[in-house]
C-alpha positions as a Markdown table, in Angstrom:
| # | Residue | x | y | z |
|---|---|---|---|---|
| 1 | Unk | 0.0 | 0.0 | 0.0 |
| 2 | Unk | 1.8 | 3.4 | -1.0 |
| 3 | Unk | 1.4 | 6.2 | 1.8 |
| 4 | Unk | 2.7 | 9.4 | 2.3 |
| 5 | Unk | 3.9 | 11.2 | 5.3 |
| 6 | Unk | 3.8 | 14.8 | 6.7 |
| 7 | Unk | 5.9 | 16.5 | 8.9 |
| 8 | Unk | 5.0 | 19.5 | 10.9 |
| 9 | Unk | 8.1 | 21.0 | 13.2 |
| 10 | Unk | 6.9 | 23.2 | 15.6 |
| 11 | Unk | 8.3 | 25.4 | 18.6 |
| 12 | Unk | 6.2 | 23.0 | 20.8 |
| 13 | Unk | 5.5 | 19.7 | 18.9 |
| 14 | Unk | 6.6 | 18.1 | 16.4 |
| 15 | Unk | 4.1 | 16.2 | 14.5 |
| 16 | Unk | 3.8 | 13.6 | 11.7 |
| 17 | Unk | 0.9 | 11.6 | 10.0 |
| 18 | Unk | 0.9 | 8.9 | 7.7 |
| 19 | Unk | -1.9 | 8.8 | 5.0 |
| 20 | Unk | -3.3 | 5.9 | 2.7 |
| 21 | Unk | -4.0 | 7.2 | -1.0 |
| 22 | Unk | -7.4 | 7.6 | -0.1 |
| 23 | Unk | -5.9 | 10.2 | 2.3 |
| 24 | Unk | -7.3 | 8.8 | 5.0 |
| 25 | Unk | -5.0 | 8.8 | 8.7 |
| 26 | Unk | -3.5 | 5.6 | 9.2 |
| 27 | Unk | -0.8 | 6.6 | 11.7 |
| 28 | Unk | 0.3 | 9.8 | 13.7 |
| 29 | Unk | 2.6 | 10.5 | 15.9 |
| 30 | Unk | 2.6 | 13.6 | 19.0 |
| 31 | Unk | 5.9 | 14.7 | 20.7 |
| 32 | Unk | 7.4 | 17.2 | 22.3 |
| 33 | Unk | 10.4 | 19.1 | 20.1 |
| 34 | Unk | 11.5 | 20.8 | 23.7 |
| 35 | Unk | 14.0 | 23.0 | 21.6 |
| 36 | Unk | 15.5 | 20.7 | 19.7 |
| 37 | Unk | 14.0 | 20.3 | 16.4 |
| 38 | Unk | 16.6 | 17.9 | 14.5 |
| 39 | Unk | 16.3 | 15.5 | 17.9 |
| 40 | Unk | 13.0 | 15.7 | 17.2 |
| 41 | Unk | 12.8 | 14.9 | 13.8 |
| 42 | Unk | 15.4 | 12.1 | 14.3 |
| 43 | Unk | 13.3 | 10.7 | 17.1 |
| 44 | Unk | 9.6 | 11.3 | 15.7 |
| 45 | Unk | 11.0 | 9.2 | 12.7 |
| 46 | Unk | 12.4 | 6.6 | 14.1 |
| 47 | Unk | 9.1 | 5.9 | 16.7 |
| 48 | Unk | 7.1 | 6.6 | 13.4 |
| 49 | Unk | 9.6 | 3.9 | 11.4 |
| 50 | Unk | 8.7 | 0.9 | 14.0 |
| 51 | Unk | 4.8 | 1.2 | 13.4 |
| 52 | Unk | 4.2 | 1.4 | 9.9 |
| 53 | Unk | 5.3 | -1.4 | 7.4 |
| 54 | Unk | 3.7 | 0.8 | 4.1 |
| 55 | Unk | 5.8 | 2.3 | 1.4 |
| 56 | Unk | 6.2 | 5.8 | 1.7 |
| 57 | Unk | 5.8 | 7.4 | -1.3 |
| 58 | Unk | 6.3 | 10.9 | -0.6 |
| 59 | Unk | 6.5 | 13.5 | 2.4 |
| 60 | Unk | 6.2 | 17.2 | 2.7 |
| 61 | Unk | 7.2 | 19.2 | 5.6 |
| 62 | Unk | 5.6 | 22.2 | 7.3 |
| 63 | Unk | 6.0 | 24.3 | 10.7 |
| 64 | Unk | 8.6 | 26.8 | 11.8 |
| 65 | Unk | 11.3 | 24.1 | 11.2 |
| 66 | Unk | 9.8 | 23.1 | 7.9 |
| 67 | Unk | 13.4 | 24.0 | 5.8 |
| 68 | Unk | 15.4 | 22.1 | 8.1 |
| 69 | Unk | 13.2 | 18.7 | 8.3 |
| 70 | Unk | 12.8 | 19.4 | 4.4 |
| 71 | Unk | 16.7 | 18.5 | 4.0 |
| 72 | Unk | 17.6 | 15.7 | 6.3 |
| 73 | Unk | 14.8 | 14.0 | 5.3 |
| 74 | Unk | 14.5 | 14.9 | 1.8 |
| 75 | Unk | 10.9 | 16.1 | 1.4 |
| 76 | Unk | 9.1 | 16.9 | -1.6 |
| 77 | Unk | 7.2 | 19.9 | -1.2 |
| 78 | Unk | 7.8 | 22.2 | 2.2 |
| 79 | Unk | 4.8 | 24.6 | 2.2 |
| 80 | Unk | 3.9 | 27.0 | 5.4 |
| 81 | Unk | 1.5 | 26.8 | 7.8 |
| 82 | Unk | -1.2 | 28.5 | 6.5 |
| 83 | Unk | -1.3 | 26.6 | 3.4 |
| 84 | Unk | -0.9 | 22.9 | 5.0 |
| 85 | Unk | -3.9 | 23.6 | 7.9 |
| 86 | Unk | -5.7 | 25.1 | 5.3 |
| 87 | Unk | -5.4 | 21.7 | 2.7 |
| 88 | Unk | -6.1 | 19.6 | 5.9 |
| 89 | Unk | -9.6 | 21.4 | 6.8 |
| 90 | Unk | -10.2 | 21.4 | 3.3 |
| 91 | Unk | -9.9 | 17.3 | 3.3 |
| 92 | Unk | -11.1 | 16.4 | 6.5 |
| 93 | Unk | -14.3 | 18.6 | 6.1 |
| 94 | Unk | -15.3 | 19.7 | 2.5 |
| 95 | Unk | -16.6 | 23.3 | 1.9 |
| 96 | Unk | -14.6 | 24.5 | 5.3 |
| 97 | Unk | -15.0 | 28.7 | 5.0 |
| 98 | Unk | -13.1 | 29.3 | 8.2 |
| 99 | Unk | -10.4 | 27.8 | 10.2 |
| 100 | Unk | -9.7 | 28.7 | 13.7 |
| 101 | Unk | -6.3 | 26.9 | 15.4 |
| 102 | Unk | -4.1 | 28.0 | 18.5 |
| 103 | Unk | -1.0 | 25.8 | 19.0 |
| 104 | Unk | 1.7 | 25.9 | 21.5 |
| 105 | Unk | 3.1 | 29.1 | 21.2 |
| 106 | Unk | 0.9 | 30.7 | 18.1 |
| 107 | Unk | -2.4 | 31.0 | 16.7 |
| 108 | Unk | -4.2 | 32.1 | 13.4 |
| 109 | Unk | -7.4 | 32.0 | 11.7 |
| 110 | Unk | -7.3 | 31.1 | 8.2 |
| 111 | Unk | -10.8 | 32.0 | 5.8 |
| 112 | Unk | -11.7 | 29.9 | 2.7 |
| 113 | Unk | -14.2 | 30.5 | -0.3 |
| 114 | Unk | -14.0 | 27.5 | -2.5 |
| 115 | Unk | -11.5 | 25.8 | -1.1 |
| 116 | Unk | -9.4 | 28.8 | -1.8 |
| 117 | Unk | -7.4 | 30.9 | 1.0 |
| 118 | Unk | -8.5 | 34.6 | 0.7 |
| 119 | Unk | -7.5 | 36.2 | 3.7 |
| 120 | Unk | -5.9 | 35.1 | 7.6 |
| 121 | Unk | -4.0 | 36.7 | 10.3 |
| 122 | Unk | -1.4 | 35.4 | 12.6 |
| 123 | Unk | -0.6 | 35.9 | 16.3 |
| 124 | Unk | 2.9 | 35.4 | 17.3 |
| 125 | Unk | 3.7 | 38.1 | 19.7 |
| 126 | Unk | 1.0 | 37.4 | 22.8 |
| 127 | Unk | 0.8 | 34.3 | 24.3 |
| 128 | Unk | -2.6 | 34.5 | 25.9 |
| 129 | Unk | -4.9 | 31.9 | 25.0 |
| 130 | Unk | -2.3 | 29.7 | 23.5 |
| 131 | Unk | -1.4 | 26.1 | 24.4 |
| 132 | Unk | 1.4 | 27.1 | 26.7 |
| 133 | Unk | -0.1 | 29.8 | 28.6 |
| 134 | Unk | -3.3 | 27.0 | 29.6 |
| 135 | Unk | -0.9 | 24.8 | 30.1 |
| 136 | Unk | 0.6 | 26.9 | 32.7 |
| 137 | Unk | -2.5 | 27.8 | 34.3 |
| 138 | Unk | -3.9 | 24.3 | 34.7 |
| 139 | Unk | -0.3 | 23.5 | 36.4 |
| 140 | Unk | -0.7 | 26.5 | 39.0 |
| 141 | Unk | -4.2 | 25.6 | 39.4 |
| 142 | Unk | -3.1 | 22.2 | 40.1 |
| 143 | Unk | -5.3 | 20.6 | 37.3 |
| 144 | Unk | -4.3 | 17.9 | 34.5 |
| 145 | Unk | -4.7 | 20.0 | 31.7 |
| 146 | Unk | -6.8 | 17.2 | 30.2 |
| 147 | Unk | -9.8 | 18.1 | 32.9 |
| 148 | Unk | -9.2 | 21.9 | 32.3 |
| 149 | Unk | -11.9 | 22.3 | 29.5 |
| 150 | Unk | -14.0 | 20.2 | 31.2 |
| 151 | Unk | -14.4 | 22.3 | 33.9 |
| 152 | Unk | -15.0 | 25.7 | 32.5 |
| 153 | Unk | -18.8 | 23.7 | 31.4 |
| 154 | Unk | -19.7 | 23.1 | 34.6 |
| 155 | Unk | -19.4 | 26.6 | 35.4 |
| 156 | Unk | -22.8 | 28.6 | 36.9 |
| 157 | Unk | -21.4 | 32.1 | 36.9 |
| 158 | Unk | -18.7 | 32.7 | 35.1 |
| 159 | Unk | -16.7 | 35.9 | 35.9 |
| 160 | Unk | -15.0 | 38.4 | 34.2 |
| 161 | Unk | -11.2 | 38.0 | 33.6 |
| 162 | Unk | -8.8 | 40.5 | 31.8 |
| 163 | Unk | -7.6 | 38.2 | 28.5 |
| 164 | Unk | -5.9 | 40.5 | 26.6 |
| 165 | Unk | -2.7 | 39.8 | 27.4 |
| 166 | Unk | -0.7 | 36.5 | 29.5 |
| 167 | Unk | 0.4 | 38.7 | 32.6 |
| 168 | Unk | -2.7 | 40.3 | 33.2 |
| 169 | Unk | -5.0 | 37.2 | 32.8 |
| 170 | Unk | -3.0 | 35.2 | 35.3 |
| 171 | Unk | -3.0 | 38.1 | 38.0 |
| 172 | Unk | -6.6 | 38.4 | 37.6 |
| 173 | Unk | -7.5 | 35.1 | 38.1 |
| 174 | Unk | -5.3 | 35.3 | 41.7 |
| 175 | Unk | -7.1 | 38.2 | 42.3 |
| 176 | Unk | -10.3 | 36.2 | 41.4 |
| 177 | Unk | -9.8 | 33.5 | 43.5 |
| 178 | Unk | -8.5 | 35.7 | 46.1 |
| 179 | Unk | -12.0 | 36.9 | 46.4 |
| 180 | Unk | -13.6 | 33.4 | 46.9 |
| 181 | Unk | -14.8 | 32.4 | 43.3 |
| 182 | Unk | -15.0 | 28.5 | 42.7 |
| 183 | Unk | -12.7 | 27.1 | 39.7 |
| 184 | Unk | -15.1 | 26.3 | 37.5 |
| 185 | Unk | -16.2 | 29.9 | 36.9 |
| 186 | Unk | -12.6 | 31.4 | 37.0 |
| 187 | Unk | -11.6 | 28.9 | 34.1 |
| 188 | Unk | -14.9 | 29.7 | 32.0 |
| 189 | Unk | -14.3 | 33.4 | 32.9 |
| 190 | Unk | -10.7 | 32.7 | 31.2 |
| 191 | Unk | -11.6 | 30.7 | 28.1 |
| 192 | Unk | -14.2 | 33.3 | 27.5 |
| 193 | Unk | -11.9 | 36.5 | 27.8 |
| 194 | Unk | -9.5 | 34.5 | 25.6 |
| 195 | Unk | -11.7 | 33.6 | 23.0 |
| 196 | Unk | -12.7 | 37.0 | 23.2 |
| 197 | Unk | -8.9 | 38.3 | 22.6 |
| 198 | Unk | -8.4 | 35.7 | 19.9 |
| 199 | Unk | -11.1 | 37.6 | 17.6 |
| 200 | Unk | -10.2 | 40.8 | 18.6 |
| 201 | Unk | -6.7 | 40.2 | 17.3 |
| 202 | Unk | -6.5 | 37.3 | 14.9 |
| 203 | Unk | -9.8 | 37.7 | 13.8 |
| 204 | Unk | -10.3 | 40.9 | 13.7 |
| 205 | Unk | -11.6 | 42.0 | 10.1 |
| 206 | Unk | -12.2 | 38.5 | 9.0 |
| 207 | Unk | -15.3 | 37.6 | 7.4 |
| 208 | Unk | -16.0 | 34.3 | 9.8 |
| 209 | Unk | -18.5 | 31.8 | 8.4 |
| 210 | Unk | -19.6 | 28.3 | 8.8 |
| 211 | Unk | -18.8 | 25.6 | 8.7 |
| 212 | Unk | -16.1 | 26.0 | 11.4 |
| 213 | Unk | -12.9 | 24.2 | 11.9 |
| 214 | Unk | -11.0 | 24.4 | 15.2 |
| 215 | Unk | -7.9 | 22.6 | 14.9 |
| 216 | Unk | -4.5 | 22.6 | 17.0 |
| 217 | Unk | -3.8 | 21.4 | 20.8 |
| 218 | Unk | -5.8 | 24.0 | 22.1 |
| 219 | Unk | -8.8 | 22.0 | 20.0 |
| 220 | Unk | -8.7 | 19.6 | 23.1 |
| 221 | Unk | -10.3 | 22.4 | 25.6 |
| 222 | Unk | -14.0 | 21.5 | 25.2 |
| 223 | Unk | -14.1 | 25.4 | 27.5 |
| 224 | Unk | -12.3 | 27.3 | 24.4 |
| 225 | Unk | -14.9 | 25.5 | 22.0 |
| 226 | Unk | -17.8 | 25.9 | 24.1 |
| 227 | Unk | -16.9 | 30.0 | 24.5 |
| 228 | Unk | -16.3 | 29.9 | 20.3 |
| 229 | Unk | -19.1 | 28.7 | 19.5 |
| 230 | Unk | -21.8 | 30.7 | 22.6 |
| 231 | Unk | -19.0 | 34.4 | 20.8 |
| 232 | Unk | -19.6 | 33.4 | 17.0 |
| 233 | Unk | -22.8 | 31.8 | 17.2 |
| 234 | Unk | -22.1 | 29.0 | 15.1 |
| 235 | Unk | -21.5 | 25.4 | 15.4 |
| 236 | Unk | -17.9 | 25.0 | 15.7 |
| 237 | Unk | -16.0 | 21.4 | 15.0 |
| 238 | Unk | -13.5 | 19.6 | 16.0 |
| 239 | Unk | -11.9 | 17.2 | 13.6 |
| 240 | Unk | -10.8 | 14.0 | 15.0 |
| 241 | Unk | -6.9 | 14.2 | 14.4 |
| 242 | Unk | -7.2 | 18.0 | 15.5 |
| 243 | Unk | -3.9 | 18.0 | 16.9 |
| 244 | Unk | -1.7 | 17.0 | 13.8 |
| 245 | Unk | -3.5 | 18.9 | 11.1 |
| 246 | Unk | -0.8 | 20.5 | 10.0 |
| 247 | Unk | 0.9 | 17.2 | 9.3 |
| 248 | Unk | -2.0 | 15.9 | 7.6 |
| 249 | Unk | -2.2 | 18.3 | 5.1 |
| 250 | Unk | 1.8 | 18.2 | 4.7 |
| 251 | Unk | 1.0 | 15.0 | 3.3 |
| 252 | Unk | -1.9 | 15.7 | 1.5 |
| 253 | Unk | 0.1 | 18.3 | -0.5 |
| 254 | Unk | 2.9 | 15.6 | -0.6 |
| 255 | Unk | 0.3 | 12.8 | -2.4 |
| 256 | Unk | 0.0 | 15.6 | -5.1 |
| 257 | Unk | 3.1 | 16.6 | -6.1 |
| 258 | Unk | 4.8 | 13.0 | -6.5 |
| 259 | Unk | 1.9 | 12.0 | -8.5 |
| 260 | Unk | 2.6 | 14.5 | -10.4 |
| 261 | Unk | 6.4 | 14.1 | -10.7 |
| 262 | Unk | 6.1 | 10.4 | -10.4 |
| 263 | Unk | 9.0 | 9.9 | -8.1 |
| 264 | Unk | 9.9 | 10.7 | -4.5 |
| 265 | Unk | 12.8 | 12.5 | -2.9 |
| 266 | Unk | 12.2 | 10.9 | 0.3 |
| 267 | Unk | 16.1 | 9.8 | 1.7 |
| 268 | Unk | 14.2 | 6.8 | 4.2 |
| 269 | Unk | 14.4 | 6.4 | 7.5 |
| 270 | Unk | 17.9 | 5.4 | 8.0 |
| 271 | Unk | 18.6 | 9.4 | 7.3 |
| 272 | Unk | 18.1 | 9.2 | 10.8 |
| 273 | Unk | 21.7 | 7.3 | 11.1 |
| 274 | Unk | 23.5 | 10.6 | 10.2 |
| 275 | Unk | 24.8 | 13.3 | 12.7 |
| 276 | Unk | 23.0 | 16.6 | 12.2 |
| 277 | Unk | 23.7 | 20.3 | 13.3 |
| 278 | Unk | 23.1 | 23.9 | 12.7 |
| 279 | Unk | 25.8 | 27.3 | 12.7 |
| 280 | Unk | 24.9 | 30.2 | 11.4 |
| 281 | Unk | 27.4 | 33.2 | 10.2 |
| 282 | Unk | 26.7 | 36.8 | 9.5 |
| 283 | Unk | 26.9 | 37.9 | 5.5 |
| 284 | Unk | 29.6 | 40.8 | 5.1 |
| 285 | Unk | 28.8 | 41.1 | 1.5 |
| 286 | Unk | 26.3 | 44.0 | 1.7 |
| 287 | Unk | 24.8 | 46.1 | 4.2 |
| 288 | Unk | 22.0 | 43.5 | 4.9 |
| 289 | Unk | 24.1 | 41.6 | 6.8 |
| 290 | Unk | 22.1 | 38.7 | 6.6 |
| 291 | Unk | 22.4 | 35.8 | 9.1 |
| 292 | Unk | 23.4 | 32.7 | 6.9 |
| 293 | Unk | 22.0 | 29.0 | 8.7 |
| 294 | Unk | 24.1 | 25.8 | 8.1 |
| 295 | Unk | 23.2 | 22.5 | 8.1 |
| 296 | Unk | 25.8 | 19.9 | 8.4 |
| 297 | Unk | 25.3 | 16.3 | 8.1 |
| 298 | Unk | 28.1 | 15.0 | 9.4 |
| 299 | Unk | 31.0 | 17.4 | 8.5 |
| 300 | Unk | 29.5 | 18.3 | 4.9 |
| 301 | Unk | 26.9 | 21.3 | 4.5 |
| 302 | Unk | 24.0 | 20.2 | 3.0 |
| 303 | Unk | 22.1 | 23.2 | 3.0 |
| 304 | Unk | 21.9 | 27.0 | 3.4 |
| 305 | Unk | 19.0 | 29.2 | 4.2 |
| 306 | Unk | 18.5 | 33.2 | 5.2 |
| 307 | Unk | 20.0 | 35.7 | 2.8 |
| 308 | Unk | 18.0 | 37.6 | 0.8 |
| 309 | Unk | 20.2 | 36.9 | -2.7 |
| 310 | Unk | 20.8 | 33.9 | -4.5 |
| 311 | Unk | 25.0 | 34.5 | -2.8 |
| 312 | Unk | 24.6 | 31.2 | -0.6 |
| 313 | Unk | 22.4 | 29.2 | -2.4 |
| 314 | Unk | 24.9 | 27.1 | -4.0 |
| 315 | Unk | 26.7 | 24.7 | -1.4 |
């Protein structure tokens, strides 16, 4: 059976899912890339390698790390974020027109019309309402993060919290509980001022229509859903491999371009046997001064990346 893979290298996670041709999910794998993205890759495909016994017959990358998974494992199309969620709502739920996701450390809203992308916004400056800053308020709160959604439903009252940015919201929710409110109104109170700061900022301008996607880790938070869908007004869903979307549609856009090339650049696992690292220098050749990335396998430089001229293209 011929399959094809997707890679999506976050800040956070690291992601990859396995398709069939009918691009349906037949594997996917979760992990932390805890700052080390060419560990992570290594690792992710070796844990991937031991479950699947398919050929693989292509891959595509996406993510902030999407260039350097590209070259050590020799992927066929590396495409940005935007585009691979975007392909992945578009699969998983036909006539998608708007796609909500919050990740680890970012979040962005992306709008479709016909499958196409017409507009989106990012958010990568405030880390309110994103999966670290929940995850760091379920730990203070003393909550598995898994029963941290959960809770804000079973909220009565919930109360108002100050969501638009990190520091504030966690001060006001001491100051909350300070005064003697119960949990489950402080978390709703939360997930409400952050869904509110979410389309305020990332959504702000955006013509948001159904049917609604919410994809990324944040997904998980039936709270966040719950306040989406009571702020919008409209049924809001949550695909079943929500948390490796990105990766899905890495190799949805992967499926395409080999079958029209006919042939993969896939190296194969055992690119995983080879000693990888980055360095970086600084480009005295004009005033740009552009920062320069290395990748060495071994002792030989594969790749370059991060001028803003052909100079150090070639290696």
């Amino acid at each position: 059976m011929k399959c094809y893979m997707g890679v999506d290298v976050g800040s956070v996670s690291t992601n990859i899912a396995i398709i069939n041709e009918e691009q349906e999910v037949i594997e996917k794998l979760y992990l932390r890339t805890e700052g080390q993205p060419i560990n992570a890759i290594k690792k992710g495909l070796m844990e991937i390698k031991d479950r699947v016994d398919y050929e693989i017959s292509g891959i595509g990358t996406t993510g902030s790390a999407r260039q350097l998974a590209g070259v050590i494992i020799g992927a066929d199309t590396v495409k940005n974020e935007i585009t691979a969620h975007a392909v992945a709502a578009s699969t998983v739920m036909p006539g998608v027109q708007t796609v909500l996701e919050i990740g680890g450390q970012d979040s962005k809203i992306i709008v479709l019309r016909d499958g196409v992308v017409v507009d989106f916004g990012m958010n990568t400056v405030c880390a309110a309402g994103t999966g670290s800053f929940l995850d760091q308020q379920a730990s203070r709160l003393n909550i598995p993060i898994e029963e941290f959604g959960g809770l804000a439903l079973q909220a009565n009252a919930p109360v108002r919290i100050a969501g638009r940015c990190s520091v504030f919201a966690e001060s006001d929710m001491i100051h909350k509980q300070q005064l003697g409110h119960n949990v489950e109104d402080i978390i709703a109170g939360l997930s409400e001022a952050l869904v509110k700061n979410y389309l305020n900022n990332v959504g702000q301008g955006k013509e948001i229509l159904g049917p609604v996607v919410f994809q990324g880790g944040v997904a998980a938070n039936e709270g966040i859903k719950a306040a989406f869908e009571e702020e919008l007004g409209l049924e809001v869903v949550v695909p079943e491999y929500y948390d490796v979307m990105g990766a899905i549609g890495s190799a949805v856009l992967a499926q395409e371009v080999v079958n029209e090339k006919g042939r993969t650049d896939f190296k194969g696992f055992n690119t995983t046997d080879f000693n990888y690292h980055a360095s970086s220098f600084e480009c005295e050749g004009c005033p740009n001064s552009c920062e320069v990335v290395n990748i060495h396998q071994d002792d030989e430089v594969i790749a370059r990346w991060g001028s803003k001229c052909p100079k150090w293209e070639a290696v």
